[in-house]
Each structure stands twice: as C-alpha cells, then as structure tokens.
DSSP file (Angstrom, degrees, kcal/mol; ACC not computed):
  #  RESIDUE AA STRUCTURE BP1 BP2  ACC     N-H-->O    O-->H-N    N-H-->O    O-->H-N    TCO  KAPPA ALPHA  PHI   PSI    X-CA   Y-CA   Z-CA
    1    1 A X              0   0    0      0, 0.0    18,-0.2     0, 0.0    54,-0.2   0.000 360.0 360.0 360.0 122.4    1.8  -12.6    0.8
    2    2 A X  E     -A   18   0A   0     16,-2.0    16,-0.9    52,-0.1     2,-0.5  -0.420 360.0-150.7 -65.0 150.4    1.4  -10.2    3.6
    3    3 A X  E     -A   17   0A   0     14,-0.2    51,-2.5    -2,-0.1     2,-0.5  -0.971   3.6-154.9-152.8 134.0    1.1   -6.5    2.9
    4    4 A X  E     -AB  16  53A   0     12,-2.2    11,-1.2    -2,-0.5    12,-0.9  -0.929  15.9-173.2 -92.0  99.6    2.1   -3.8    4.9
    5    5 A X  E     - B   0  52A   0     47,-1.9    47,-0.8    -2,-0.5     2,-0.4  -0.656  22.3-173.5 -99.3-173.5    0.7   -0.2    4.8
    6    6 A X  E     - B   0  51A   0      7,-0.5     7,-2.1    45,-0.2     2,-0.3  -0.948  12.9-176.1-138.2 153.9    0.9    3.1    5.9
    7    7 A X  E     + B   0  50A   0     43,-2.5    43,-1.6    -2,-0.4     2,-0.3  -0.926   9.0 163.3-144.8 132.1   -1.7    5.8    5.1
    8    8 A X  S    S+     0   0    0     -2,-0.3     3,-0.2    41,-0.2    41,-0.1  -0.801  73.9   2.5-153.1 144.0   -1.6    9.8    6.0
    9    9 A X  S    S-     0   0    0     -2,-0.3     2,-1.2     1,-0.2    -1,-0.1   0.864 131.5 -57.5  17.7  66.9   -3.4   12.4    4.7
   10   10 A X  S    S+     0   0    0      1,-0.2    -1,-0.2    -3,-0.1     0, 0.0   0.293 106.3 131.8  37.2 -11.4   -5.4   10.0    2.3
   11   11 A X        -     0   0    0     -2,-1.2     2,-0.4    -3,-0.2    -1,-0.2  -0.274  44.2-161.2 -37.5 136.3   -1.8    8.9    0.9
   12   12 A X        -     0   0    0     -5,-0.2     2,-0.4    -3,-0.1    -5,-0.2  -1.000   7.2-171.1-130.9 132.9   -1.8    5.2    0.8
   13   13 A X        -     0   0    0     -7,-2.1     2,-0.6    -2,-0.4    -7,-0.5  -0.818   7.7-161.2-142.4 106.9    2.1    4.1    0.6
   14   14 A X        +     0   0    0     -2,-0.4    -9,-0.2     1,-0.2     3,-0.1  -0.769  26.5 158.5 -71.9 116.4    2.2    0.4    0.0
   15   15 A X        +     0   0    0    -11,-1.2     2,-0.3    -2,-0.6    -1,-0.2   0.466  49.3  38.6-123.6  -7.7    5.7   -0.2    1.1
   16   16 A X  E     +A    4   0A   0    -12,-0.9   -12,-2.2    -3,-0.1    -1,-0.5  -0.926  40.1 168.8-162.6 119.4    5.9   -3.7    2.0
   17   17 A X  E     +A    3   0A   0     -2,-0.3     2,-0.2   -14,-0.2   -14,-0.2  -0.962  29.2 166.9-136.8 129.1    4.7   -7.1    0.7
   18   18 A X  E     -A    2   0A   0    -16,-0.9   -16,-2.0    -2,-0.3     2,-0.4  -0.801  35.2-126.5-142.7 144.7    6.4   -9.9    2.3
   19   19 A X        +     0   0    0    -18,-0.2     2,-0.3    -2,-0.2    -2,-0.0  -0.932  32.1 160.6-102.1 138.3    6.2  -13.6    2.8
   20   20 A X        -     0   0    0     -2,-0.4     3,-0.1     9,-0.0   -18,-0.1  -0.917  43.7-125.4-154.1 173.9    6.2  -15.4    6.6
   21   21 A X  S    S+     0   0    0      1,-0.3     3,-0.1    -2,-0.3     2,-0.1  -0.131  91.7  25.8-119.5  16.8    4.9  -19.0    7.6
   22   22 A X  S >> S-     0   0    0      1,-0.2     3,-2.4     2,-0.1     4,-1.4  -0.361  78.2-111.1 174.4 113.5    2.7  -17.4   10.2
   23   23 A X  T 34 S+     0   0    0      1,-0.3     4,-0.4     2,-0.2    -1,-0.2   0.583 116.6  52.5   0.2 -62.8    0.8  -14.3   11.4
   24   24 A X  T >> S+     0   0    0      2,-0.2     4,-2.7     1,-0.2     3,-1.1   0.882 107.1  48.5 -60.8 -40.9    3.0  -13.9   14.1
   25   25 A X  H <> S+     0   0    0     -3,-2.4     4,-2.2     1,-0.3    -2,-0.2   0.840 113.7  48.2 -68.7 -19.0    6.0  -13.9   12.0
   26   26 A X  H 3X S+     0   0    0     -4,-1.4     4,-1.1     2,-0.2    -1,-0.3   0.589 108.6  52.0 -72.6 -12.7    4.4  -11.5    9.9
   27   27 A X  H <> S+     0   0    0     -3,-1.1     4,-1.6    -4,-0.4    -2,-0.2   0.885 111.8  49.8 -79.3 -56.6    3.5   -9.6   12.9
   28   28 A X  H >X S+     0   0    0     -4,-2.7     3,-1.7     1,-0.2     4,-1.3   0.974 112.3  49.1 -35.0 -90.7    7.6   -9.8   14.0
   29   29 A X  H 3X S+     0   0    0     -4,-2.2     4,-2.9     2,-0.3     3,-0.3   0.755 109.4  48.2 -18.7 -71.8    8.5   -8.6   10.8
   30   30 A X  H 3X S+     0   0    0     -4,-1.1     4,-0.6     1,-0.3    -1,-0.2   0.852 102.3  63.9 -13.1 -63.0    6.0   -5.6   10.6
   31   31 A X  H <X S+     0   0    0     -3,-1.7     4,-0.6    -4,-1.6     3,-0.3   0.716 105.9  41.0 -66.6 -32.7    7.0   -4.6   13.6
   32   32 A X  H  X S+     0   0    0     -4,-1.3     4,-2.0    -3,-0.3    -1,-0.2   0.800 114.5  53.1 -89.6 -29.9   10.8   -3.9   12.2
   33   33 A X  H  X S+     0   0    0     -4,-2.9     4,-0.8    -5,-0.3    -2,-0.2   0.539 102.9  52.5 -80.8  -7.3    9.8   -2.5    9.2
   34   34 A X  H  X S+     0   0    0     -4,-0.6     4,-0.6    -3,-0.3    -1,-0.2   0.475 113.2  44.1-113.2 -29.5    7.6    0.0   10.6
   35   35 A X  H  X S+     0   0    0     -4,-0.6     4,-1.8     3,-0.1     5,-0.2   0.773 113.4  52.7-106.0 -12.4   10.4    1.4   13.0
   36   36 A X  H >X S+     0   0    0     -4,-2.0     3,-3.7     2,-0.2     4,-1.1   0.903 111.6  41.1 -40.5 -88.4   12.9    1.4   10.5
   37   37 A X  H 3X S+     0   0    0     -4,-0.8     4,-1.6     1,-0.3    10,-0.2   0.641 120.0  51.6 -30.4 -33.7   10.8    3.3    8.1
   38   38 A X  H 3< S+     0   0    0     -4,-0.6    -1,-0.3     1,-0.3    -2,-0.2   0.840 107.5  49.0 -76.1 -22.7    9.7    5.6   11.3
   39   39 A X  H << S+     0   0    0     -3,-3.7     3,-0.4    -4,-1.8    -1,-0.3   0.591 110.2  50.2 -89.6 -14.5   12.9    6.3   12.4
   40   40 A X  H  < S+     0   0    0     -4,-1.1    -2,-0.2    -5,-0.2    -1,-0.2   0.788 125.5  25.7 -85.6 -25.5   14.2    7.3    9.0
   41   41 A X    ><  -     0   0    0     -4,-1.6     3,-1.1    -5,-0.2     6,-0.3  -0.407  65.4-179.3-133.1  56.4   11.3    9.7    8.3
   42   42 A X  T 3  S+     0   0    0     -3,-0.4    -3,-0.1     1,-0.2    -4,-0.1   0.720  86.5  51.5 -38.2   2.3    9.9   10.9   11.7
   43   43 A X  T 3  S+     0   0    0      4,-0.1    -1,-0.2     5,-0.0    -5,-0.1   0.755  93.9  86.7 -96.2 -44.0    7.5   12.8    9.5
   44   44 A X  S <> S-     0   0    0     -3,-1.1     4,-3.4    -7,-0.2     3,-0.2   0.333  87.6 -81.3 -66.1-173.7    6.1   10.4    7.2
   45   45 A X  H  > S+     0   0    0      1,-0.3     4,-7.0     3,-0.2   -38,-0.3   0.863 125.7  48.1 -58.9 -46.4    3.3    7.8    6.8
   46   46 A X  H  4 S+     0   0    0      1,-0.2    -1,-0.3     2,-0.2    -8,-0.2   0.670 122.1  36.8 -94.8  -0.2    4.8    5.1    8.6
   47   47 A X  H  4 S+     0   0    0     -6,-0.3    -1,-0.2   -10,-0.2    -2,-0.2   0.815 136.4  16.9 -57.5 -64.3    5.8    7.6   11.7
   48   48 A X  H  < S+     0   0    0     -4,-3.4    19,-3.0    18,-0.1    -3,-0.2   0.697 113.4  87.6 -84.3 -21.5    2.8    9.8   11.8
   49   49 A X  S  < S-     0   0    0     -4,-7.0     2,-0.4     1,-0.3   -41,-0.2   0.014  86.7 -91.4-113.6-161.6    0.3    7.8    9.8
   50   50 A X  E     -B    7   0A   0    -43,-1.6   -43,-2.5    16,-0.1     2,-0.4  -0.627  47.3-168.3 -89.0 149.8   -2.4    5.0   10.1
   51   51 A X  E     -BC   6  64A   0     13,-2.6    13,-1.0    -2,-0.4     2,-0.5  -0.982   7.0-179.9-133.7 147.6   -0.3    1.6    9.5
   52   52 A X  E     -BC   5  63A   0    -47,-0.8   -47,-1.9    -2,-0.4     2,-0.6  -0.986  19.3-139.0-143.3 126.9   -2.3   -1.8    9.0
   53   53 A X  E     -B    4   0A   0      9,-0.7     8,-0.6    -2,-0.5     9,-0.5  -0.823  14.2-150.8 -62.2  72.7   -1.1   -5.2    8.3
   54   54 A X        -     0   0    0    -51,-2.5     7,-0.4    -2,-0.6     8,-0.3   0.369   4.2-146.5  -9.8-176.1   -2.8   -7.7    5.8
   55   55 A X    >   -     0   0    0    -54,-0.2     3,-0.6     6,-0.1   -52,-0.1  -0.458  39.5 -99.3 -92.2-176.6   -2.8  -11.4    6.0
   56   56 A X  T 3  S+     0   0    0     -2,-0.3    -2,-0.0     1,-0.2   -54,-0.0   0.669 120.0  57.5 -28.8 -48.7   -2.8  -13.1    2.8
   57   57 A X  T 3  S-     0   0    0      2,-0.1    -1,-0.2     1,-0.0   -55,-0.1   0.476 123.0-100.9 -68.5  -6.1   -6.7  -13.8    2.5
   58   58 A X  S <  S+     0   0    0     -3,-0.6     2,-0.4     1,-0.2    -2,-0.1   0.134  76.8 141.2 103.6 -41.2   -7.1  -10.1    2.8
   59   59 A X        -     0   0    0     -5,-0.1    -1,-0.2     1,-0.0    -2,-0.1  -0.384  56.2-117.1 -47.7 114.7   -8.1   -9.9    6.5
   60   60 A X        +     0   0    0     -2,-0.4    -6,-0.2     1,-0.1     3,-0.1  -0.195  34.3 172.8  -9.8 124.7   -6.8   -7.0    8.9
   61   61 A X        +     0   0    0      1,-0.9    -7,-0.1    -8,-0.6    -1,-0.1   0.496  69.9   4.4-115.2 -71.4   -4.6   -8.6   11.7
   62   62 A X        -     0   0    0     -9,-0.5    -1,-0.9    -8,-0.3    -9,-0.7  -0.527  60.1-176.9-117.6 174.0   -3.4   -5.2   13.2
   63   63 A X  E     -C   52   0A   0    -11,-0.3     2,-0.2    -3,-0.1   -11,-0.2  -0.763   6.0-167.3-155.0 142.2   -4.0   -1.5   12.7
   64   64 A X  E     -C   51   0A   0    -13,-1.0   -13,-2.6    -2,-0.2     2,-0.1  -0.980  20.7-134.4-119.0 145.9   -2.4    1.2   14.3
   65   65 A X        -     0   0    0     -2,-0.2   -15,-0.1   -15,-0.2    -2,-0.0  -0.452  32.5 -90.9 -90.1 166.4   -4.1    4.8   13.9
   66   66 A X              0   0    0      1,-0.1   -17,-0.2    -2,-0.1    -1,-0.1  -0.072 360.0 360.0 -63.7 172.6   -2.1    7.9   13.1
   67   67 A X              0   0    0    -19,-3.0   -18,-0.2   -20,-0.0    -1,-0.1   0.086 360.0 360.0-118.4 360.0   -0.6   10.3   15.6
C-alpha cells in the first residue's frame, strides 16, 4: 500500500492509502489526488503544505515542500 501525505503546521493529514502495480502508477495517482484535494481547499495541507508519497516498503519516492 502506498500512502499519501500532506503535513502543515506540524499537522500530519494522512489522507490517502492506495494500492498501484508500480511506482509510477502510484506516482499518476498522487498526482490527481493532490490537485483534487488542492483545488478544493486552496488553504489546506495538501495546497499549502509539505506532501510526500510512500512506497510500500516505507521509502520516500517524492516530496514536495510547503508554500
């Protein structure tokens, strides 16, 4: 399972745990869920805040930092 966060002002808002058959589709994925969420709250975590992408094992594949 992949896991999606957002963090901003030491909030952590786990919003999204997901299954995909490949880094990149978990990367795809991210990537839609992260401008939904941003465009619905142009204020919030997953606008304004740090958001970082899991793999399964645990590892980091992306981070973006807040604005």
């Amino acid at each position: 399972m992949y896991q999606l966060t957002a963090t901003i002002d030491s909030d952590r808002d786990v919003a999204y745990v997901f299954e995909a058959s490949s880094d990149e589709e978990a990367t795809m994925t991210a990537i839609g869920v992260v401008m939904d969420n941003a465009y619905a709250d142009k204020s919030g975590p997953w606008a304004k805040g740090a958001v970082t992408l899991i793999d399964p094992n645990g590892n980091v594949l992306h981070t973006m930092d807040a604005k």
